[in-house]
C-alpha positions in Angstrom: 106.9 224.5 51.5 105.6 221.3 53.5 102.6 221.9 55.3 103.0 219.7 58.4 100.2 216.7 59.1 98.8 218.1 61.7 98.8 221.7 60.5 96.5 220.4 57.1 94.7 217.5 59.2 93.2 220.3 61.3 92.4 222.5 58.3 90.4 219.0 56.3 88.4 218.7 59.5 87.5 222.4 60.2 86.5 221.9 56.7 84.8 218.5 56.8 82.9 220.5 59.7 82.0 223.2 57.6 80.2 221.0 55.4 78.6 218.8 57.7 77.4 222.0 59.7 75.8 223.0 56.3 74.1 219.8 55.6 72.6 219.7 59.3 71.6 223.8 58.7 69.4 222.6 55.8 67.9 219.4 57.6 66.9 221.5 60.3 65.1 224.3 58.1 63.8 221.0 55.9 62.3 220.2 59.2 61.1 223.8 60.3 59.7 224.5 56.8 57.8 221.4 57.0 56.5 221.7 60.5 55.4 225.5 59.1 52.9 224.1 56.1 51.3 221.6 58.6 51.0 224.5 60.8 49.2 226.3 58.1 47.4 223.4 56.8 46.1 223.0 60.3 45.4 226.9 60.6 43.3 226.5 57.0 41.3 223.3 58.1 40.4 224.9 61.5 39.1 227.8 59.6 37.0 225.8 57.2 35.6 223.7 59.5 34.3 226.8 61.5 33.0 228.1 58.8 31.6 224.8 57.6 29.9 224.6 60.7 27.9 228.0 60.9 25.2 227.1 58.5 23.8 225.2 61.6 24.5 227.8 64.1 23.8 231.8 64.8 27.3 233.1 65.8 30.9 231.7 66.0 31.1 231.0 69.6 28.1 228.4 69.4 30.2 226.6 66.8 33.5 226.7 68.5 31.6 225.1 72.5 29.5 222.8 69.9 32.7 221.6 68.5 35.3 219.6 71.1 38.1 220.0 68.5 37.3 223.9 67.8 37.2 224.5 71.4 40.1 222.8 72.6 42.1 224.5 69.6 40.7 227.7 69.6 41.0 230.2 72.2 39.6 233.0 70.7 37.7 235.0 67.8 37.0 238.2 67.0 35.8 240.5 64.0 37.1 244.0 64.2 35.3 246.6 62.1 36.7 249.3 60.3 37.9 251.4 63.0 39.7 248.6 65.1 37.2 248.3 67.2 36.1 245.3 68.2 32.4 244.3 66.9 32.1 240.6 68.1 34.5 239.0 70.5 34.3 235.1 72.0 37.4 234.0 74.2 40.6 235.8 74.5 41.0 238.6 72.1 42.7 242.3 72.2 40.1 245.3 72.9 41.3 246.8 69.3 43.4 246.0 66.7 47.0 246.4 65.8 47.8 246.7 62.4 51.5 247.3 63.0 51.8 243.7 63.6 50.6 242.6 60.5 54.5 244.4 59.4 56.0 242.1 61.8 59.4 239.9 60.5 58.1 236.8 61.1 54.6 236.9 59.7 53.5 235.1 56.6 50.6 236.4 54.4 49.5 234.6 51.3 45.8 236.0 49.6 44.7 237.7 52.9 45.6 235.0 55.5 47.8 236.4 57.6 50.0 233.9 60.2 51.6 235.5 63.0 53.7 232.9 65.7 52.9 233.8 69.4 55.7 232.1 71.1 54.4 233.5 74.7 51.1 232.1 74.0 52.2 228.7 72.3 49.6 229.8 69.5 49.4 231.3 66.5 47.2 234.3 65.3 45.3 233.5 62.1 43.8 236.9 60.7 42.2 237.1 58.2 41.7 240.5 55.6 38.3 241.0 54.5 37.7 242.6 50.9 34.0 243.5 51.3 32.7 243.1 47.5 28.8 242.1 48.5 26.3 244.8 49.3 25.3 245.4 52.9 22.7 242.8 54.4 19.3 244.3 54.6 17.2 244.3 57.5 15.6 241.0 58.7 12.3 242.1 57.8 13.1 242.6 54.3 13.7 239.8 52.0 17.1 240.4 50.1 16.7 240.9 46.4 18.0 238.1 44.0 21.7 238.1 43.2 23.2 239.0 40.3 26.1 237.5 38.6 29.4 237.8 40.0 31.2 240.4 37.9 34.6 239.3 36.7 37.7 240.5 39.0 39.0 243.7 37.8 43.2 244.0 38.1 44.7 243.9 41.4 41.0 243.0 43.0 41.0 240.5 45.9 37.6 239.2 46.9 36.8 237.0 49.7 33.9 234.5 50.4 31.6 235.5 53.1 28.6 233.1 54.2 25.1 234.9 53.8 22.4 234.1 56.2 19.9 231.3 54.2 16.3 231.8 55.9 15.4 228.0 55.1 18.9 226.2 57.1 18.2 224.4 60.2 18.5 226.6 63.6 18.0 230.1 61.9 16.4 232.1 64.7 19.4 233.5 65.5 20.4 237.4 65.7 20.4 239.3 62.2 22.6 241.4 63.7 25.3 238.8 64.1 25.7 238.8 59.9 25.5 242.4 59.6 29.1 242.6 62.2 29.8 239.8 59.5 29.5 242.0 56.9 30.7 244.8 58.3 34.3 243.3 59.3 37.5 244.2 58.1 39.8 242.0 59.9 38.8 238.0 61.3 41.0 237.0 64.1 41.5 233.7 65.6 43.9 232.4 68.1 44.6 229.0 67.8 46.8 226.7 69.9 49.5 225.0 68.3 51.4 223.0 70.9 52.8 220.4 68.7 54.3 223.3 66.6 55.8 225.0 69.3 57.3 221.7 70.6 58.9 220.8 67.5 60.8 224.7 67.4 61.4 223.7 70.8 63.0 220.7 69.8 65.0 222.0 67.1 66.3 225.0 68.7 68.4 222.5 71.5 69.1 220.3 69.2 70.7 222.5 66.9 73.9 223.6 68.7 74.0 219.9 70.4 74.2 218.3 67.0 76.6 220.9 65.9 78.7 220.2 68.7 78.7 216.3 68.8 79.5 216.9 64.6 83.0 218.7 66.0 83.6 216.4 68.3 82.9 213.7 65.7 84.9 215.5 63.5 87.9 216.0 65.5 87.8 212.5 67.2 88.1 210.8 63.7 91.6 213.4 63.0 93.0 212.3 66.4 92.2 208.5 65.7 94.2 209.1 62.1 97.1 211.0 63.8 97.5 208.2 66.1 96.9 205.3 63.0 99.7 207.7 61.1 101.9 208.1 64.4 101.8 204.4 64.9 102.3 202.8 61.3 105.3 205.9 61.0 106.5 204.1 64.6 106.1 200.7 63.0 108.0 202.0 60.0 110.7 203.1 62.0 110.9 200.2 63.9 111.7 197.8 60.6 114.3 200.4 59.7 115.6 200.2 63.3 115.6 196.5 62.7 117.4 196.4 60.0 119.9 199.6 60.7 120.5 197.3 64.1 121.8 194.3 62.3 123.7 196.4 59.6 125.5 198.0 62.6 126.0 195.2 64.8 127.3 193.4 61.8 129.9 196.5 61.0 130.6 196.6 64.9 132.0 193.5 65.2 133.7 193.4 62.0 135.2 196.4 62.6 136.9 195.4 66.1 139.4 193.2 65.3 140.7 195.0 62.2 141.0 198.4 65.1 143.0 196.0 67.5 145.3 194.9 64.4 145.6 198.9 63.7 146.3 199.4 67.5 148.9 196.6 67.4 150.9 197.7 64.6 151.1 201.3 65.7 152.4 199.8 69.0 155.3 197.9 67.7 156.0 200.6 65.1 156.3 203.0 68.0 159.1 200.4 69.9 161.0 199.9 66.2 160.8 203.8 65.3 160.5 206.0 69.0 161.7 208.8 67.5 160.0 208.5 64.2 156.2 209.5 63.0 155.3 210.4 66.8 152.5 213.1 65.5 151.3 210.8 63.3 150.8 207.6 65.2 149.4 209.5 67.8 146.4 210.6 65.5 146.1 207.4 64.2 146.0 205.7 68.1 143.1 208.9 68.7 141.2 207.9 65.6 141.5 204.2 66.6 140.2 205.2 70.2 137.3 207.2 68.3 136.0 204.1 66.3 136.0 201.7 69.7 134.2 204.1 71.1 131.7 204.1 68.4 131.6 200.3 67.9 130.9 200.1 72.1 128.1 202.6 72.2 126.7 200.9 69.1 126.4 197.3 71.1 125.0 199.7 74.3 122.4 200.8 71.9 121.8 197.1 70.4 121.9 195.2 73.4 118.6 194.7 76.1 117.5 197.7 77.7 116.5 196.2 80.7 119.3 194.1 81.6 118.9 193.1 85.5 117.0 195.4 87.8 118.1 195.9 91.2 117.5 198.3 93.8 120.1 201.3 94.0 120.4 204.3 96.2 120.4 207.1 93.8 122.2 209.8 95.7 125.0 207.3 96.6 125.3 205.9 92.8 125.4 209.7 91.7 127.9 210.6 93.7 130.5 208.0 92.9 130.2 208.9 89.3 130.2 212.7 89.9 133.5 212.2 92.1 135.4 209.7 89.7 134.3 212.4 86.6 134.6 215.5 88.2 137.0 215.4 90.9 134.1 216.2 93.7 131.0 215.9 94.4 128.5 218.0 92.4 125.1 217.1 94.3 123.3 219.8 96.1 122.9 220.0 99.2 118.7 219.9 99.0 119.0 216.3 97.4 117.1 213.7 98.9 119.6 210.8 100.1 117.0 207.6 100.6 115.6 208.2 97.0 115.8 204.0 95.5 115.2 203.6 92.3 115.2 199.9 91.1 117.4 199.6 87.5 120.4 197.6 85.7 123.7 198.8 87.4 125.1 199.4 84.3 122.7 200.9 82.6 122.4 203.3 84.8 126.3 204.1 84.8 125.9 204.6 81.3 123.0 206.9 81.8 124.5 209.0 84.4 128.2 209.0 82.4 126.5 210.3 79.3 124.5 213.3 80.6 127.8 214.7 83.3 129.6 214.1 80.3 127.5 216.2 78.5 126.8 218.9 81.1 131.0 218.5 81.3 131.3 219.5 77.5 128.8 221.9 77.5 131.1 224.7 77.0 129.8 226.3 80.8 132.4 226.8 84.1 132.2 223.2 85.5 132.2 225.8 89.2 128.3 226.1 87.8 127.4 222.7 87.4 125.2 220.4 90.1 122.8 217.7 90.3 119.5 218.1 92.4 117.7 214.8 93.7 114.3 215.4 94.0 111.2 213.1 95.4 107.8 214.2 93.7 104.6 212.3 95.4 105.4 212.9 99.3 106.9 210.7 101.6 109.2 208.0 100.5 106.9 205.1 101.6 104.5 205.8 99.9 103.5 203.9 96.8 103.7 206.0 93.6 106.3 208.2 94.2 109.0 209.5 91.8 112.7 210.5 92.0 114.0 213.4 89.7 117.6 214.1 89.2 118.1 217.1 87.4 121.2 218.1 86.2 122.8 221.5 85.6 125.1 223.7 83.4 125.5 226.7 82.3 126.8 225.9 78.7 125.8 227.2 75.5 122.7 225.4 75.4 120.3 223.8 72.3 118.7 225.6 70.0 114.7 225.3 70.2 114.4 223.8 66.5 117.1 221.3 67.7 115.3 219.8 71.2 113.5 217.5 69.6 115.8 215.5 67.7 118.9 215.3 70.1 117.3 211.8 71.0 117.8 210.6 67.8 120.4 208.4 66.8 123.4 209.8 65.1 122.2 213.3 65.5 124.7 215.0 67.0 126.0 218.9 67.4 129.9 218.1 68.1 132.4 217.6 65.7 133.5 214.5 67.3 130.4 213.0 68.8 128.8 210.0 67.9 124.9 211.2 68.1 124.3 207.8 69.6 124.4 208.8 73.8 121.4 210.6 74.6 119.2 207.8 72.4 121.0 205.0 74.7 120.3 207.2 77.9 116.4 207.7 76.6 116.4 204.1 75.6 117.7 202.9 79.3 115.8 205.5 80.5 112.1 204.3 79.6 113.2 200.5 79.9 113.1 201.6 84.0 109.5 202.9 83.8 111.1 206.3 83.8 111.6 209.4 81.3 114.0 211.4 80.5 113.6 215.5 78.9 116.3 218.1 78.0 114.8 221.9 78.3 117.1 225.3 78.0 117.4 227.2 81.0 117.2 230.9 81.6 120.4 232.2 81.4 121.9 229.6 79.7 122.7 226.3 80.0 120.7 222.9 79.9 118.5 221.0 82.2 118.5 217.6 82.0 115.8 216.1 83.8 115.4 212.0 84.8 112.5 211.2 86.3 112.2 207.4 87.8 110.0 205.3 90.3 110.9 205.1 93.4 111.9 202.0 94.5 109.9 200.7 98.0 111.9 198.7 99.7 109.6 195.4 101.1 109.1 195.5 105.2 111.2 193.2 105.7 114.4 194.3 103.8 113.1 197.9 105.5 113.4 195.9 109.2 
């Protein structure tokens, strides 16, 4: 089975989409992972440098309103002992702490850091676990004893580096007490700001669905400019065929004439020697004769310019003539507008209007139910812009649905004795006049053919 173009084009760029979408999905999380370790990077320098900085102060919060960078990144620290409490507290920090949010989805922990994003607070809060593996200071009066070697690490033990109070470092009148909450703390907590960080996830979560977006439009732009580049080199292909099936049967059409008015000659002198002889017989030969004329004449319509010379003609008066002279009477609704002017070749038009009655004639419907409706669509007829549509009526047997969109190519026909060439001539005419013409099945039954046309505005003076 043939999958149509468009059918396949669509599934290639749903696909192409697909992909793309995927590549942009792992750019972005490139870019979030990345903006994640300079988050932490930052998170570890700040920390160090705090640290660093103690040696010349007595508590935290000297370092961090000594330091301009620590200040304006930190906005708060606090050591929390091992009942939650709070045992030291600078800047904004929670009364007691949570360890439920150490569990939390979007935290990261690597050797007792733990990062948790505060989106609310633009920050992020760095905590840090404290495995105490030093004895407890001693009191300030007493000198502490000399330190022994570091024992090696037993299996699954985690020690952390905590800064001992040196009596010989510059500015070391502070409070004792200070190290012994040191000591003493389970879990460090620091809020630091991270605008930058924040922006960036900011950043990335517009731009996410916008790029995916503008990627399907993208995507689907680039199928409809290669549906249009296929349509139009298939169009171009059709039109060298065209070319040459136009010469071919132009050729054939007036070769074929005079050899049909030799046939139509001898048939009319053997019917004066022999007029009671072969009667049946010339007759079909005179009908198939008539059938082949008729073929080579719609063939030159078809060949021949579709303009031809445009004048001005009053629709309802035009249609009615040819209803009358095909029909017997006149067909046209009552409704129909009787000033619609449409400006087109005389006989061009004929031919138009001949073929469809004819059609609507043949249709296999009671010619009682067939009529023509003159329409004007834009408002009042001065006004510039405004269409006629003639619509005509039957109540035939109708087209089938596969079939509607190739009864205006030529040779396609559904009679046995049609030529498939009139409703391409009609279109052809048709479009030549700025206008267009469409074939739909009615409810019921039957066909309605609908021609729509400018309307033709007569010039002031003419109108005078």
């Amino acid at each position: 089975m043939k999958i149509p173009v468009r059918t396949s084009s669509r599934a290639a760029a749903i696909l192409c989409w697909l992909l793309l979408s995927a590549l942009t999905v792992f750019i972005f999380w490139a870019m979030g992972d990345r903006a994640r370790l300079i988050r932490d990077n930052d998170n570890e320098r700040l920390f160090n440098m705090l640290f660093t900085s103690l040696r010349s102060y007595d508590d935290f919060g000297s370092v961090i309103e000594s330091n301009p960078m620590l200040r304006e990144r930190i906005a708060g620290f606090g050591i929390y002992g091992d009942d939650l409490a709070l045992t030291y507290a600078w800047g904004r920090v929670p009364p007691v702490f949570d360890e439920d949010i150490l569990e939390g989805p979007l935290r990261r922990e690597r050797y007792g850091r733990y990062t948790l994003p505060d989106k609310r607070g633009g920050g992020v809060k760095f905590i840090l676990h404290t495995d105490r593996v030093l004895p407890p200071p001693m009191p300030p009066s007493v000198s502490p004893p000399p330190r022994p070697a570091p024992e090696p690490n037993k299996p699954g033990e985690r020690r952390h580096m905590i800064f001992i109070r040196s009596e010989n470092r510059p500015n070391a009148g502070g409070d004792p007490d200070f190290f012994n909450t040191l000591f003493s703390g389970k879990y460090l907590y620091i809020d630091i700001a991270h605008p930058a960080y924040w922006r960036a996830q900011t950043l990335t979560v517009l731009l996410f669905p916008l790029c995916e977006l503008a990627l399907l439009v993208l995507v689907f732009y680039i199928r409809s400019l290669y549906l249009r580049n296929r349509e139009y080199r298939e169009r171009i292909e059709a039109q060298k065929n065209l070319v040459v099936l136009g010469t071919a049967a132009g050729t054939l059409a007036h070769e074929i004439k005079n050899p049909l008015l030799s046939i139509r000659l001898q048939t009319g002198i053997l019917g004066k020697l022999f007029p009671d002889a072969g009667k049946e017989e010339l007759a079909i030969i005179n009908e198939e004769v008539d059938r082949l004329s008729a073929l080579t004449y719609r063939v030159n319509d078809y060949l021949r310019e579709a303009e031809g010379e445009q004048v001005p003609l009053n629709s309802y008066d035009f249609l009615r003539n040819i209803a009358e002279r095909l029909c017997g009477r006149n067909i046209l609704e009552e409704a129909s507008v009787r000033d619609g002017m449409i400006l087109m070749d005389s006989d061009r038009a004929r031919s138009v209007f001949e073929n469809i009655l004819r059609n609507a004639l043949e249709s296999g419907g009671p010619e009682e139910a067939l009529g023509v409706l003159i329409a004007r669509l834009g408002g009042a007829p001065d006004k510039t812009g405004s269409r006629i549509l003639i619509t005509v009526l039957d109540r035939g047997k109708g087209i089938p649905p596969a079939e509607l969109k190739r009864v205006f190519d030529p040779f396609f026909t559904r009679k046995s004795t049609g030529t498939g060439i009139g409703l391409s001539i009609c279109k052809r005419f048709t479009e030549a006049a700025g206008g267009d013409l469409s074939l739909e099945n009615r409810e019921g039954g039957g066909i309605s053919a609908r021609i729509t046309l400018p309307e033709y505005i007569l010039p002031k003076e003419e109108d005078k």
